[in-house]
C-alpha positions in Angstrom: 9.7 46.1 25.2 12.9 46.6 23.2 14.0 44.0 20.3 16.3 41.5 22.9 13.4 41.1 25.2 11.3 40.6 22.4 13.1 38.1 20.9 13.7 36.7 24.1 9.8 36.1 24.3 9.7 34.5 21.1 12.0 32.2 21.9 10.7 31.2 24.9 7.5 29.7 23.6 9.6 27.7 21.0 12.0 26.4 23.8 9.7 23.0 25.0 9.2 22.2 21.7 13.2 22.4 20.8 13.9 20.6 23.7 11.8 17.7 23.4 12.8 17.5 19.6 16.3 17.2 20.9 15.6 14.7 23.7 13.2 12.8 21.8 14.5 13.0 18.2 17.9 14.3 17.7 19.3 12.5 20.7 18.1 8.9 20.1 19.3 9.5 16.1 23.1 10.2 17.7 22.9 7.1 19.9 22.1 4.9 17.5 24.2 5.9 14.6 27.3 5.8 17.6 26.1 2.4 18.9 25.5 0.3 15.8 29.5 0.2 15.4 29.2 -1.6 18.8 28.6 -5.2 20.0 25.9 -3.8 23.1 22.7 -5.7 24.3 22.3 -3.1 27.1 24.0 -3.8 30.1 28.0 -4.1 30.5 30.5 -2.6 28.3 30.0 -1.8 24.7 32.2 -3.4 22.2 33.2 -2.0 19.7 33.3 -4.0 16.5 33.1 -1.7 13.1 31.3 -3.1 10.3 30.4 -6.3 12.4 26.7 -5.4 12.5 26.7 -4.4 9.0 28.1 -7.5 7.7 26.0 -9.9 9.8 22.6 -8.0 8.5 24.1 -9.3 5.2 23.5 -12.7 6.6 20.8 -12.4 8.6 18.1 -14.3 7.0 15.7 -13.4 9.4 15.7 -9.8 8.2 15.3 -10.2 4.7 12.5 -11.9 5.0 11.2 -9.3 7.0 11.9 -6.5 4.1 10.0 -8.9 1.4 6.7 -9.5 3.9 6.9 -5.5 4.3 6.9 -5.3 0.7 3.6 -7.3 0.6 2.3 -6.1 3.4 2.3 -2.5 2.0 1.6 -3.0 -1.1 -1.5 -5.0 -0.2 -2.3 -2.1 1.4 -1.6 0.4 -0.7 -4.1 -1.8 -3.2 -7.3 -1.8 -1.0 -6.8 1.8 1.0 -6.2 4.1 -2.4 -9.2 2.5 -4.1 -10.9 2.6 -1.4 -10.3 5.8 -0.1 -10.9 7.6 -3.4 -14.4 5.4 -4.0 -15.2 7.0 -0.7 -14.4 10.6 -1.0 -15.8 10.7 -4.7 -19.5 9.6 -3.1 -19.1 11.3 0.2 -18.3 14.8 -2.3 -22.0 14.7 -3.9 -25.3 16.1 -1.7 -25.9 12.4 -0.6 -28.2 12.8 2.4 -26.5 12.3 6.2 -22.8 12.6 4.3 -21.3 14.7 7.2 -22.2 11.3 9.5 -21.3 9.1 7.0 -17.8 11.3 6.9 -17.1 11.0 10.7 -17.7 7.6 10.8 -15.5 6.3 8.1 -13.1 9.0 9.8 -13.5 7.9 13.1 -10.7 4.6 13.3 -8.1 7.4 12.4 -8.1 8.4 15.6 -8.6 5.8 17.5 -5.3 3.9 18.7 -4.0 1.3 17.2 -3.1 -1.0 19.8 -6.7 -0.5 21.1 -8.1 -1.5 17.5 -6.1 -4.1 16.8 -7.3 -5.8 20.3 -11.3 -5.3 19.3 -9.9 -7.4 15.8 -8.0 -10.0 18.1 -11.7 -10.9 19.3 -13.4 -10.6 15.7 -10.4 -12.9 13.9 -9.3 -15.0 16.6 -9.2 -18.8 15.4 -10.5 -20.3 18.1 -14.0 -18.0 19.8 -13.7 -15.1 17.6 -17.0 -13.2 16.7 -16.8 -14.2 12.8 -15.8 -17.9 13.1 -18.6 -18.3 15.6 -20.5 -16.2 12.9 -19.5 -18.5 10.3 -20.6 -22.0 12.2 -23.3 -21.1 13.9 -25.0 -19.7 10.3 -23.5 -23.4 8.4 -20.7 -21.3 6.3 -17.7 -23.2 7.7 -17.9 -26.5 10.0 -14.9 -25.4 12.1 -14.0 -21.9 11.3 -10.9 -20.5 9.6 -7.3 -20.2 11.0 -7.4 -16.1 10.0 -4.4 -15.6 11.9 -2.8 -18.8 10.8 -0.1 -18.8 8.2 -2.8 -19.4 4.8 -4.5 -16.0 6.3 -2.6 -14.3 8.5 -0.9 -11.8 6.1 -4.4 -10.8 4.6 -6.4 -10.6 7.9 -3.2 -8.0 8.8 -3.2 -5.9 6.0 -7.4 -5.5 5.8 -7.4 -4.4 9.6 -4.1 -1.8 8.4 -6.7 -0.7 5.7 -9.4 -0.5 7.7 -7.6 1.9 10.3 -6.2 4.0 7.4 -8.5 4.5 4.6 -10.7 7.4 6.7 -7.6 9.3 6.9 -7.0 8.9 3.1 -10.5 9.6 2.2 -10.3 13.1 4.2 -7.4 14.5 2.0 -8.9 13.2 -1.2 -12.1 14.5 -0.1 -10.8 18.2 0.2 -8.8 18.0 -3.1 -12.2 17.1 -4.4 -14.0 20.1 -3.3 -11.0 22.5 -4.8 -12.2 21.2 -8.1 -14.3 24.2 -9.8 -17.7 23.4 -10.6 -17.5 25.2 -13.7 -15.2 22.8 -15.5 -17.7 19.7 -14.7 -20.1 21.8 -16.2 -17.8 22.6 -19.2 -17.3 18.7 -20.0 -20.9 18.3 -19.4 -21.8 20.4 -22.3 -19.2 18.7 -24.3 -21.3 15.7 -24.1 -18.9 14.0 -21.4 -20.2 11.0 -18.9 -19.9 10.8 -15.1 -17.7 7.8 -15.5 -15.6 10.3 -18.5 -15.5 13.1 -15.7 -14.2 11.2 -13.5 -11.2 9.8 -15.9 -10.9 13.0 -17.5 -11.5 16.1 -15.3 -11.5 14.5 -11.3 -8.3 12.2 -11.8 -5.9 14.5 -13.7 -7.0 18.0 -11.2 -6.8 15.6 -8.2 -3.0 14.5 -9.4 -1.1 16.8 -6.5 -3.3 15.5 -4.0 -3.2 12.0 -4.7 0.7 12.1 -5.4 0.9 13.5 -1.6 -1.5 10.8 -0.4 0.3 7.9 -2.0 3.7 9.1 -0.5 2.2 9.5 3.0 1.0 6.1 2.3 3.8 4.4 1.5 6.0 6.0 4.0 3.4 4.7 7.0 3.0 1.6 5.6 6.7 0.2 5.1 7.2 2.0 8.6 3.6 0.0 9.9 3.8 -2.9 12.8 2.0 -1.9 15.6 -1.3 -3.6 14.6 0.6 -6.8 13.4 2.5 -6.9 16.8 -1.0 -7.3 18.7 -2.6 -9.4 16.2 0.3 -12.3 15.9 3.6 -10.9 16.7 4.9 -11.4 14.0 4.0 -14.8 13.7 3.3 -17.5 12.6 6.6 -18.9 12.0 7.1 -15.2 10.6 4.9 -14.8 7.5 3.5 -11.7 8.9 7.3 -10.1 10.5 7.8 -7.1 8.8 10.8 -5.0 8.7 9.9 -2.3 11.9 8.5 -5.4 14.4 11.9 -7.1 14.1 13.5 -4.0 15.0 11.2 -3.3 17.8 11.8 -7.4 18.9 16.1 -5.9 18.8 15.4 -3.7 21.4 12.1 -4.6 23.2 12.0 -8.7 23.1 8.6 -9.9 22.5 7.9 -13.5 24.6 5.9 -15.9 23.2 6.2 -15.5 19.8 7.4 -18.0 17.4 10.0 -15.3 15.3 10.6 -13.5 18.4 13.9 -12.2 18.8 14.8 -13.0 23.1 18.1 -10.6 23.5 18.3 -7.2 23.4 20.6 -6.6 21.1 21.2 -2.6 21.0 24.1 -2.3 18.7 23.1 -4.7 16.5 19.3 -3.2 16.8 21.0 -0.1 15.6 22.1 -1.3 12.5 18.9 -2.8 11.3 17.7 0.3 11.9 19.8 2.5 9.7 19.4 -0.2 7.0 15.7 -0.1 7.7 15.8 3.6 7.1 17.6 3.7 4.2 15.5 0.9 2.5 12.1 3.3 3.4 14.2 6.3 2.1 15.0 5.2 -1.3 11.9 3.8 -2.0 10.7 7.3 -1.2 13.1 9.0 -3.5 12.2 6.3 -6.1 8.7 7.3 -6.1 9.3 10.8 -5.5 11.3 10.6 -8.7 9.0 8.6 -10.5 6.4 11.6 -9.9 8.1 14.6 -10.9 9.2 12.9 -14.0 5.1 11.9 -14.8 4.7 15.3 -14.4 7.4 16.6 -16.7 6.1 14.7 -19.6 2.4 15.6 -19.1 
């Protein structure tokens, strides 16, 4: 086989992947950066308008409420998951007895989907015959239950199921920077006359700083970019408290009936905008951290 046919091959096997980037990924990207200098809800002739869409995002109330209940919604989740995860790996690392079970099942919500889990917590939190308000009457802890996906709860009863679903996932990649920690330097700091709780500050945190500066950017990223769960559990409702950034953009393009912040027209060039905007706001807080980081890491 000379070198063309070779190459030819090659290229061939990377050709369905190309392709469905392109379809999938570069395609959409080019639609929407053309459309959202257009007045387009999907059906007739797009208009186009400039800045329009631009400058009524800078009105749009709606919106930017949506951007500050993403900014609690991830950082609440931030909060419980990196703990969390961490508490998890740093146990799970030791010879505790049935650890590789214990390991798949805190793994196992990673993979299951999320519009599947957040159904099963539909039935555990819902206000009227869920499983833990029936738990809570029948055993003389609440007379009537509590409204967990009213506005009081609804934000927290969103952000532990988003913690619940990610922490496995979390715990995984601590756990492996865990076990790339020599033995030898524990031992080291042992002899020193050094505590578990002083390891831990001063041998497991600074050799796990790569790893948990990679986690916390993966975690930020998914969750400002996070809905799904929160578009099963309340829609986005109610009366928005739990309508984060990515649900309202969904709601531009696919409109969700029945809920109270639904948005009830497609709104495609419009949809467009919000989603550049949307990007941009999950990109700089990206470079803000990542910038944040190297600059820890300078002065240490």
């Amino acid at each position: 086989m000379n070198k063309t046919k070779h190459a030819l091959f090659s290229y061939s096997f990377l050709f369905p992947s190309a392709l469905l980037t392109l379809v999938l990924g570069i395609y959409p990207i080019a639609w929407a950066f053309r459309y959202m200098f257009y007045d387009y809800k999907g059906f007739g002739t797009a208009r186009f308008t400039g800045l329009a869409n631009f400058s009524r995002i800078l009105k749009d109330t709606q919106f930017w409420d949506s951007v500050v209940n993403t900014f609690v919604y991830a950082g609440g989740k931030l909060l419980i998951t990196i703990p969390l995860a961490l508490l998890l790996a740093a146990i799970l690392n030791r010879g505790l007895r049935g650890r590789q079970l214990l390991r798949g099942i805190f793994f196992m919500p990673t993979v299951i989907s999320t519009a599947v889990m957040a159904v099963v917590f539909f039935t555990i939190f819902n206000s009227y015959n869920g499983i833990l308000n029936q738990f809570l009457i029948r055993s003389g802890l609440s007379d009537s239950g509590v409204d967990w996906l009213g506005p009081k709860y609804a934000m927290l009863t969103v952000i532990l199921v988003a913690a619940w679903g990610a922490v496995g996932n979390y715990m995984l990649l601590f756990l492996a920077g865990l076990q790339n920690i020599p033995e030898d330097v524990y031992e080291a700091s042992s002899l020193d006359g050094a505590g578990k709780i002083q390891q831990f500050r001063y041998v497991t945190l600074p050799m796990l700083g790569p790893v948990m500066q990679m986690v916390i950017m993966l975690a930020i990223i998914t969750a400002l970019k996070g809905y799904e769960s929160i578009m099963v559990l309340t829609e986005g409702g109610p009366v928005g408290k739990t309508e984060v950034m990515f649900l309202y953009l969904y709601k531009l393009f696919f409109p969700v009936g029945g809920g109270s912040a639904a948005v009830q027209v497609q709104e495609f060039g419009y949809g467009s905008a919000v989603a550049f905007v949307s990007a941009v706001i999950v990109g700089m807080i990206s470079l803000i951290y990542f910038y944040a980081s190297r600059r820890m890491n300078q002065t240490d």
